[in-house]
C-alpha angles and dihedrals in degrees: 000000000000135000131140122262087260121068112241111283100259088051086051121143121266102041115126116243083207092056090047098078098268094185091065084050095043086055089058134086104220115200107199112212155175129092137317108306095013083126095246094144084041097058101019085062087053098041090056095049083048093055096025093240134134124273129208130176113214092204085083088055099069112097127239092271097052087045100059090036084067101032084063093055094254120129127237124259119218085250094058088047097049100077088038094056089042089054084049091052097049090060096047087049087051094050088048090049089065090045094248130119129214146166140273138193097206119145095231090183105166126052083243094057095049090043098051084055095049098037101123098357108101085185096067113108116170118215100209105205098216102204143177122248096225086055102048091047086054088047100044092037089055109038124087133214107036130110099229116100121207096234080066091059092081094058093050087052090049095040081044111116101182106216115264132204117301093038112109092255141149103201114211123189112212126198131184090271096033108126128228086228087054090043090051088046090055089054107046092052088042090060088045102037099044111031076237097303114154107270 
């Protein structure tokens, strides 16, 4: 991961979510993705207070089995990430059924998984949470309560296909003072500003 410690100019501090056409925002579903302590329950929370729409971690979608896989240190293997995606997709397919968006944390790391999520959902939009190295083994080594060890880190860094032009992304760079206010703005006038082009 890599990014300098400001987020890209058009992502810049100070610019109003309201002013950044928050109805074409509130009519998406944004995925916010990236690895383990990237900050995409952090920031996905706040960017659904910010819109009014509904949050959900995916991290509450993978089944037992996932979960003590990776409680015990060991990756995840596509077959284990399969039903989970799929759970993921049921609730955004219910959300669009009622004609609302929302938000998900959800990793996303490789170009199949994201596409699997967006396949036949033109409202899907992925954040990717571009963020140091230095700063995510800070964030996973000192937080509590969650299933993901640190020795994991490095195999969601090597299974990690950052999203390339073409794929429906707002791209933010995050750096160690980078504020979670600054990160949902970026995202917000990403969504606005780009039609969900990388950015």
């Amino acid at each position: 991961m890599s990014g300098p410690s400001s987020l890209r100019p058009a992502a810049a501090a100070g610019v109003d979510p309201a002013g950044s056409d928050p109805v074409l925002a509130r009519s998406r579903v944004v995925i916010l993705a990236g690895v383990s302590g990237s900050g995409k329950s952090v920031v996905g929370a706040a960017l659904a207070g910010t819109l009014g729409l509904p949050f959900a971690d995916g991290d509450a979608f993978h089944p037992p089995r996932n979960v003590a896989k990776m409680s015990a240190g060991q990756p995840l293997t596509d077959t284990d990430r399969w039903p989970w995606l799929d759970a993921i997709g049921t609730l955004i397919d219910q959300w669009r059924a009622t004609g609302q968006g929302g938000v998900v944390a959800c990793s996303a790391l490789r170009r199949v998984y994201r596409d699997r999520l967006s396949a036949g959902r033109p409202e899907v939009v992925f954040a990717f949470l571009d963020v140091p190295w230095a700063v995510l083994v800070h964030r996973v080594a000192n937080r509590t309560g969650h299933f993901m060890p640190t020795s994991l880190l490095a195999s969601q860094l090597a299974a990690l296909e950052p999203p390339h032009v073409g794929e429906p992304t707002v791209r933010v760079l995050v750096g160690e003072r980078t504020t979670v206010q600054e990160q949902v703005t970026a995202i917000v006038t990403g969504i606005a500003g780009t039609g969900g082009a990388v950015v």
